[in-house]
N, C-alpha and C positions, 0 to 999 in steps of 0.2 A: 128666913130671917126678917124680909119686911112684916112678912104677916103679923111675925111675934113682937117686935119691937115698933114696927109702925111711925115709922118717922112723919113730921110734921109738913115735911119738902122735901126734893133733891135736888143737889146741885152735882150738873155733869160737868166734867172736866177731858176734852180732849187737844189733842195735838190738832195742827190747821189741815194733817196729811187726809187725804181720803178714807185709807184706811181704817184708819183712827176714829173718824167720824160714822163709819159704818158700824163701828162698837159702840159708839156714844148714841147713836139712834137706835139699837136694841135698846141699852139700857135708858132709853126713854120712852121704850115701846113696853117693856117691862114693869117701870114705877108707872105710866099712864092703867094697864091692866090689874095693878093691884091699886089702885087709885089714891097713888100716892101723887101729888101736885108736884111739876117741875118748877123750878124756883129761878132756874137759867140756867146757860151754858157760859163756860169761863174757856178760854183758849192758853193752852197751856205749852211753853215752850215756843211761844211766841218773838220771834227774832231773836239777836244777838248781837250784841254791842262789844267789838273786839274791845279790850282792855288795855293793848299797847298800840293802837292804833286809830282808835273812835270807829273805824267803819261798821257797817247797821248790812249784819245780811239775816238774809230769812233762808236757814235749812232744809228747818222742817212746811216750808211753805208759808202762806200770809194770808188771813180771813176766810179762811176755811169755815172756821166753827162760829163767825160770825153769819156768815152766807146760811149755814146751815140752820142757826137757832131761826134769822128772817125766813128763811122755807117752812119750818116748820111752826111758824107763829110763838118761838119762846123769847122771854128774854133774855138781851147779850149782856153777860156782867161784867167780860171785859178780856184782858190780855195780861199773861205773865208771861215774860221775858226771860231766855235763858240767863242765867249770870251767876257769876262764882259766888258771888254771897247767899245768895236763895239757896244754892246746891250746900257749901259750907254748913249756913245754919241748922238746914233739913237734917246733913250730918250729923251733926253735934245733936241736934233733937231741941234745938232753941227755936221759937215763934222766929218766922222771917221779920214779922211784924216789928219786932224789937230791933231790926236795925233802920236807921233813917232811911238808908238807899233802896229798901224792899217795902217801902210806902204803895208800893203799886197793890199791895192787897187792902187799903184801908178802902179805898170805895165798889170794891165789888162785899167785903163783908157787910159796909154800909148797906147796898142793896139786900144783901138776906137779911139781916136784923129789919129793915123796912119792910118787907114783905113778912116776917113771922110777925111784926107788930100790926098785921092788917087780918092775923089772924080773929 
C-alpha cells in the first residue's frame, strides 16, 4: 500500500505503554525502508481527567512515546488525552476538532501542515 499510494509523511500514533511503542517503532522502521519521512510521534490515550471528580491519573503510563520519539531523533507532536468527548465524537464520526474541549488536536495538526508546507 505505501508503495502504491506513497504518502508524503507519517504520522505514528502510540499509547505511552511499552508495548505499544515496540509497534510504533516497527512502523517507523517500515515507513524509514520504504522511504517514506516520519513527521512525528503523537502519544495517544495520554492521562485521564476523571469527569466527577478533577483527579489526573495516567493508566496507560506517562511520556513514553515522548521518550521514545527523543531516542529515536523524531519529532514529539504532542498528547491526546483520554476523554468522553474525543471517544463520543470518534463515535458519531464528527471531527474531535469541532468541539472546543478537544482543541488539544489543533497544534499537533499545526505541526504537520507545517512540515508538508516545507515540502
Amino acid at each position: 500500500m505505501v508503495q502504491k499510494y506513497r504518502p508524503a509523511g507519517a504520522v505514528i500514533v502510540s499509547t505511552p505503554q511499552d508495548l505499544a511503542l515496540i509497534d510504533a517503532r516497527r512502523a517507523i522502521d517500515l515507513f524509514e525502508k520504504a522511504g517514506i519521512p516520519i513527521i512525528g510521534l503523537v502519544e495517544n490515550m495520554a492521562g485521564y481527567i476523571c469527569p466527577h471528580c478533577g483527579e489526573a491519573s495516567d493508566p496507560f503510563g506517562n511520556g513514553g512515546a515522548e521518550a521514545a520519539a527523543r531516542e529515536l531523533g523524531i519529532p514529539f507532536l504532542g498528547r491526546v488525552p483520554l476523554t468522553i468527548s474525543i471517544r463520543t465524537a470518534s463515535d458519531a464520526g464528527t471531527p474531535p476538532a469541532s468541539n472546543p474541549d478537544d482543541m488539544i488536536f489543533m497544534p499537533i495538526a499545526a505541526q504537520v501542515v507545517a512540515w508538508l508546507g516545507k515540502l
